[in-house]
N, C-alpha and C positions, 0 to 999 in steps of 0.2 A: 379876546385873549383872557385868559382865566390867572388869577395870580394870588398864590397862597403864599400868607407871611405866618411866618413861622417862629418861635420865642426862642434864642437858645438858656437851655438848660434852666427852664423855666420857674422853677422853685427857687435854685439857686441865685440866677438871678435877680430874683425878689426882695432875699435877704439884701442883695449887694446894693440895692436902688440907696434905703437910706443909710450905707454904710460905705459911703465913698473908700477910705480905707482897704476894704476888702475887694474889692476890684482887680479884676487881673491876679488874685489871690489865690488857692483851693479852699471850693468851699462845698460840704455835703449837707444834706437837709438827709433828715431821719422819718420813717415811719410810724406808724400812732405807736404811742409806747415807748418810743425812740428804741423799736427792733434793728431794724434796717435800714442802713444806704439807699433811698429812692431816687436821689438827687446830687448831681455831680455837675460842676465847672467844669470851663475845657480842662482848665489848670489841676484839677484833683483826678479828671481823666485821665490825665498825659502821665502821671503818677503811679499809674496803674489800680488806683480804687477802683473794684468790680461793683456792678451793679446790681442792688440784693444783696451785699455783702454785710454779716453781721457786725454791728459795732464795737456789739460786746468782745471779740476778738479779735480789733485793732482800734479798739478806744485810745491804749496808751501808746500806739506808734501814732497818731493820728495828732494827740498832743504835740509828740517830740516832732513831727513833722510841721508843725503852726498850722495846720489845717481848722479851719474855720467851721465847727460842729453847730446846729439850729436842729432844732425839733421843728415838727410842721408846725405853720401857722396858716390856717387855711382861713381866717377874714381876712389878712392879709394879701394871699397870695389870690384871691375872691375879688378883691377891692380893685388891686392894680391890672386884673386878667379885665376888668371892666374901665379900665382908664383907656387900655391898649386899645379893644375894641371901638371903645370912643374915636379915636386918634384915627383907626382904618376908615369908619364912616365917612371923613373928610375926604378920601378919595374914591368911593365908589358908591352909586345911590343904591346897587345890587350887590350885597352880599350876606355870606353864611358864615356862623360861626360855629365852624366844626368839633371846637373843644375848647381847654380853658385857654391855652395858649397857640391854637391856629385859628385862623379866619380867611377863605376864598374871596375872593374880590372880583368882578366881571369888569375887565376892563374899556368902554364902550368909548367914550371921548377922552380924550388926553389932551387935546389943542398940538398935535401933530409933534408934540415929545418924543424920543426916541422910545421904545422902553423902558432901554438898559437906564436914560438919565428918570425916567419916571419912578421904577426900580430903586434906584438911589435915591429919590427923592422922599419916597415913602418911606424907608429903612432910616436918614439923616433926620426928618419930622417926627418919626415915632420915639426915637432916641431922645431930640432934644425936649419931648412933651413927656415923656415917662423914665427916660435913663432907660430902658428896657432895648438888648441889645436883638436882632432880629436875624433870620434870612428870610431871603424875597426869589421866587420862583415863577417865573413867566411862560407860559406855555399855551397851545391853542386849546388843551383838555384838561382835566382835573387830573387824570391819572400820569400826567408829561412834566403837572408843575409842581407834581408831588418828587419828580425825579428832579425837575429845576433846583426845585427848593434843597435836595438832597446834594446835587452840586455847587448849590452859592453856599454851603457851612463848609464843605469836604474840600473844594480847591482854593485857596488863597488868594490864587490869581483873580476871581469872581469878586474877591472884597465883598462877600454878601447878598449879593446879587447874581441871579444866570436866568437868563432869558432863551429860550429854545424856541425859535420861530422859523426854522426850517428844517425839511428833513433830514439833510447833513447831519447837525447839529443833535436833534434829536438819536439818528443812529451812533453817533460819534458815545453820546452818553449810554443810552441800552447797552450798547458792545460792555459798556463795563459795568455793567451793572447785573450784581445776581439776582434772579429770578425772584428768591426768598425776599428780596427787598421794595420788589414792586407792591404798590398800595393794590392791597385786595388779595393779594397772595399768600395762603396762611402757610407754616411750617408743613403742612400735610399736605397742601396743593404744590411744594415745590417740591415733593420728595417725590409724589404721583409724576410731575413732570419730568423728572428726571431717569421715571425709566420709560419715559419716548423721549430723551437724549436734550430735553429743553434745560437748560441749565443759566441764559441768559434773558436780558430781559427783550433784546434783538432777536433771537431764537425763538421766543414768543410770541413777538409780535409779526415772525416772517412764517408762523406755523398755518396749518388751515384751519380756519375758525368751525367750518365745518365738525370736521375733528373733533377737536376741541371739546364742540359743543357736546357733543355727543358723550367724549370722553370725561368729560367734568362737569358744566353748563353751562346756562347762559349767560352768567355773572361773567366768565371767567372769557367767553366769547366778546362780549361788552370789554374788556380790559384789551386784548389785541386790536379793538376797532380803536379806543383810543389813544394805546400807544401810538399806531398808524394816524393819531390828528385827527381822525373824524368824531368828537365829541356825543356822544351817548349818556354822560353824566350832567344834571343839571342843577344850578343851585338850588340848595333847598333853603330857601328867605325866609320862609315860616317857620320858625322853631319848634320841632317837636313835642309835644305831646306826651309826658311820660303814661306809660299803662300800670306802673307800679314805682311805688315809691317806700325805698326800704333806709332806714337808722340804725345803725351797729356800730357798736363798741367796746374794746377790748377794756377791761380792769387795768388798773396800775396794778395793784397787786389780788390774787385769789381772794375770795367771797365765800363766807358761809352763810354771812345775813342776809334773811329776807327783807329786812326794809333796805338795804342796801341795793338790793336787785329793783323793789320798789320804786326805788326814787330814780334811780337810771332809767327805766322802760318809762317812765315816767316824762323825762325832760327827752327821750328818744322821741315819744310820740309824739311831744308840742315840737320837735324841728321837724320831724316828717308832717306837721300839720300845717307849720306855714309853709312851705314847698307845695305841698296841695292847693293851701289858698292862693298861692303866686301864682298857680298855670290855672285857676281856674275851675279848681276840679272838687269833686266831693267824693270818698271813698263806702264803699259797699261792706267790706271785708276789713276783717285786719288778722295779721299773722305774729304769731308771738314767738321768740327763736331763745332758750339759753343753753348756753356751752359750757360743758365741765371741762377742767383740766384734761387731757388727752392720754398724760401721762398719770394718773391717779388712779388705782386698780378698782377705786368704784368710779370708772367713766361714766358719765354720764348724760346724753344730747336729747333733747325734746323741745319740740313745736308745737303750737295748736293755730286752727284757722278759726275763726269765730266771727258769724255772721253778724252785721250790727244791723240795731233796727231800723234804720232807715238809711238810707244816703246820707251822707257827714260829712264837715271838715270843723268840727267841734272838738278843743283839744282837752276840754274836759267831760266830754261826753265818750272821748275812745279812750281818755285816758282812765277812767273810771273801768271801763270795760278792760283794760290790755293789764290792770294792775289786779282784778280780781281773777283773769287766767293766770296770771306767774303765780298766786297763789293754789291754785290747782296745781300747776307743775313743778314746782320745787317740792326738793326731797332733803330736810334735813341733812346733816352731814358731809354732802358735797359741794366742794369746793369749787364755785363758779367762776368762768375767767373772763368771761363774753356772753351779753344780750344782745338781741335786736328787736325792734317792730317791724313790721310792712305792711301795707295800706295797697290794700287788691280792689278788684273789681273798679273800675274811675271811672268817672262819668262829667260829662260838659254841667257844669253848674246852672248853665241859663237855659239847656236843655235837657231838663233832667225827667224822668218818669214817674209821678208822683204815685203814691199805696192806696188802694181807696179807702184802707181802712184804717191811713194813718195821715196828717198833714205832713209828713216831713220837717224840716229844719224849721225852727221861725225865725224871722225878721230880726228881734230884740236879740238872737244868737249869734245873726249874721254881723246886727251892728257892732255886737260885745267884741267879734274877734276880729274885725274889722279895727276899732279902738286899742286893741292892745297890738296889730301889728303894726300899727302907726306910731304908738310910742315907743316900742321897739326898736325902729326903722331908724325914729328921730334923734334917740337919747343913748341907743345900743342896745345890743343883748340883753335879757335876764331882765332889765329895768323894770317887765312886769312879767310875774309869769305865774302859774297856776303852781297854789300849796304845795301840791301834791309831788311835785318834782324835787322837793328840799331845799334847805340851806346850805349844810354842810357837804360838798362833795367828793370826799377824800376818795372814792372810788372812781374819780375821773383819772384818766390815761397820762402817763408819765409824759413830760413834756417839759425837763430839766435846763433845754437852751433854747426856751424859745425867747423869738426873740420881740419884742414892743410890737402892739396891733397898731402901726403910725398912722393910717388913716381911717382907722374905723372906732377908735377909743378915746372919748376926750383928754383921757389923766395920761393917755402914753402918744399922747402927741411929742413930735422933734421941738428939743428947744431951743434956742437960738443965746449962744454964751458970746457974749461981748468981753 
C-alpha cells in the first residue's frame, strides 16, 4: 500500500507552528514582494479569500477582518518542511519526497495495524513532533492515494485519514470526483476528455485504455491502470537530479542602477552555487536574465547565455563572469524590476570530462567553497559570502510581515518569558 501524507495549507500552517495564538485563526502568507495571496487557512478559505488574489485590494478589509498577513519566509518554511520529512522516515524505510510539503510512503510491515489506526497514527506523531497538521491517504497506487488524501481533508467524517483498499471504496470516491482533479490530469487533458463524454474520474478509469492510448498516450493510459489498483507508478527514493538550476528575483522597488543590478546577480549566483554543490554537480553554462518594467514605454528584456571555461561550481569564478555580462546588457535609463542567473549544462562532479587543454577546477577551489558552505550551514546565511554580492541590500524584495526565522537564526530564536 502506498500512503501520501499531505501538509494542509502548508505556508500557512508554518506561521501557526510558533504562533499558537493564531491557530484555528485566518491566516494568508504573500508572494515575493508581498504581490499576492499564495497561501490560505482553512479559516481564510471558508471567508472566501481567493487564491492569487491581490493584497493590495484587500489589505484594508483583511485588517478589519483580524486576518493574520506573513510575507514568505522560505528558511522557515525549508526548515520545518525538513522536520516533517524527518518525522515520515520513522514510519517507512521506502519513501519519496515528492515536494516541500508531500512525501509517498510504501507501506510494507505495519505489525498487522489496521491501516486506518496506522493512518492515525502517523497524522497524531507528526502533529505531536512538529504542530504541523496533515492528511493521510492510503491506497494500493500512487494515483488512488492521491484521491485518498483528497478525501481525508474534503470529508470530516475521515478526521484526516481515508484509506481505500477495496474496489467499492475506490469506485464510491472516482464517482465523485472530476476528472480535472485526478493527479496527472492537466486542464487541457480534461477538456480533450470531455468531448469523448469522460467527465469523471470513474468514467476514466471504466474507459478503454486502448483508446485512450491512442487518443492522448501512454501517461494518461498508466493513470486508468491505476485508478483500477494495479500500480504502474513507482517510488522514486533517489532524489532527483536537477538539469538546471535558476535564481530570480523581483526588486522591492524599480532600478536604474547598475551596481544595484550588480550586487543582486551577484548574491543570485552564490544561492544557485550552493544548490549546485548540494547535488553534486558543476555547471558548463550560465544564463543571465534582467526585466524592465512591463509597463514603461522603453520596455525592455534581455538574456545572454555564456559559455564558462571550464565545468564550475566556483561562486566567484561565475560570479565574476555573470557580473561582467549585466554590464553588457544594461541600457542606461531603464528601469529594472527583475534579475536572474541559471546555471546550464550539469554535470556529476566525480564524473566529470576533464579539457585537455585545461585542468579544470582545483582542489584549493574545491576546499575554499567547501569551507564557506560549512560556515554557512553552521552559523547561518551570509556569515561569509563573496564582496562582490554587497552590504547594503535595499533592493531586496518587500517583505513587510514577515515573520522571525525560529529555527534557522540564532538572534530570532522563541524566547521563553517567565
Amino acid at each position: 500500500m502506498f500512503c501520501l501524507v499531505d501538509c494542509n495549507s502548508f505556508y500557512a500552517s508554518c506561521e501557526q507552528v510558533f504562533r499558537p495564538d493564531l491557530r484555528n485563526k485566518p491566516v494568508v502568507v504573500l508572494s515575493n514582494n508581498d504581490c499576492f495571496i499564495v497561501a490560505r487557512s482553512a479559516q481564510a478559505k471558508a471567508m472566501g479569500i481567493g487564491d492569487l488574489q491581490t493584497v493590495f485590494d484587500i489589505k484594508s478589509w483583511l485588517q478589519q477582518q483580524n486576518v493574520a498577513i506573513f510575507s514568505s519566509n522560505y528558511p522557515l518554511y525549508g526548515d520545518l518542511s525538513a522536520r516533517v520529512m524527518e518525522t515520515l522516515n520513522l514510519f517507512s524505510s521506502r519513501v519519496e519526497i515528492y515536494s516541500i510539503d508531500e512525501m509517498f510512503l510504501y507501506l510494507e510491515d505495519i505489525n498487522n495495524q489496521s491501516m486506518n489506526d496506522y493512518g492515525h497514527k502517523i497524522k497524531t506523531t507528526l502533529y505531536k513532533h512538529t504542530a504541523m497538521p496533515v492528511g493521510v491517504g492510503i491506497a494500493p497506487t500512487k494515483t488512488l492515494a492521491k484521491l485518498a488524501n483528497r478525501a481525508a481533508k474534503s470529508i470530516p467524517k475521515c478526521e484526516g485519514v481515508c484509506v481505500l483498499d477495496t474496489p467499492k471504496k475506490w469506485d464510491w470516491m472516482k464517482k465523485r470526483t472530476p476528472v480535472n482533479k485526478v493527479w496527472g490530469i492537466s486542464s487541457r487533458f480534461s477538456a480533450r476528455l470531455a468531448d469523448v463524454n469522460i467527465y469523471t474520474a470513474l468514467e476514466l478509469a471504466n474507459a478503454d485504455p486502448k483508446f485512450i492510448r491512442r487518443y492522448f498516450n501512454v501517461c494518461v493510459e498508466r493513470i486508468i491502470a491505476e485508478l483500477n489498483g494495479h500500480a504502474c507508478l513507482s517510488l522514486e527514493e533517489i532524489p532527483a537530479v536537477k538539469k538546471q538550476i535558476y535564481c530570480s528575483r523581483s526588486f522591492a522597488s524599480k532600478t536604474t542602477r547598475l551596481q544595484t543590478i550588480l550586487d543582486a546577480v551577484s548574491l543570485y549566483v552564490a544561492r544557485a552555487c550552493e544548490k549546485l554543490r548540494a547535488q553534486q554537480s558543476l555547471s558548463a553554462s550560465l544564463q543571465i536574465l534582467l526585466y524592465a518594467a512591463t509597463y514603461e514605454n522603453n520596455y525592455y528584456n534581455s538574456h545572454r547565455v555564456i559559455q564558462l571555461p571550464y565545468p564550475s561550481d566556483d561562486t566567484r569564478l561565475i560570479s565574476g563572469i555573470a557580473r561582467t555580462a549585466v554590464q553588457h546588457l544594461f541600457k542606461p535609463g531603464i528601469a529594472y524590476m527583475k534579475a536572474g542567473v541559471g546555471l546550464l549544462n550539469l554535470s556529476d562532479k566525480k564524473h566529470q570530462q576533464l579539457d585537455m587543454f585545461h585542468p579544470g577546477q582545483s582542489a584549493k577551489t574545491d576546499q575554499l567553497m567547501m569551507v564557506m558552505d560549512k560556515i554557512n550551514k553552521i552559523h547561518g546565511k551570509n556569515t561569509i559570502y563573496v564582496a562582490a554580492e554587497g552590504v547594503h541590500k535595499k533592493w531586496a524584495m518587500r517583505q513587510a510581515w514577515r515573520s522571525p526565522s525560529y529555527t534557522t537564526q540564532w538572534h530570532e530564536l522563541p524566547e521563553i518569558q517567565c
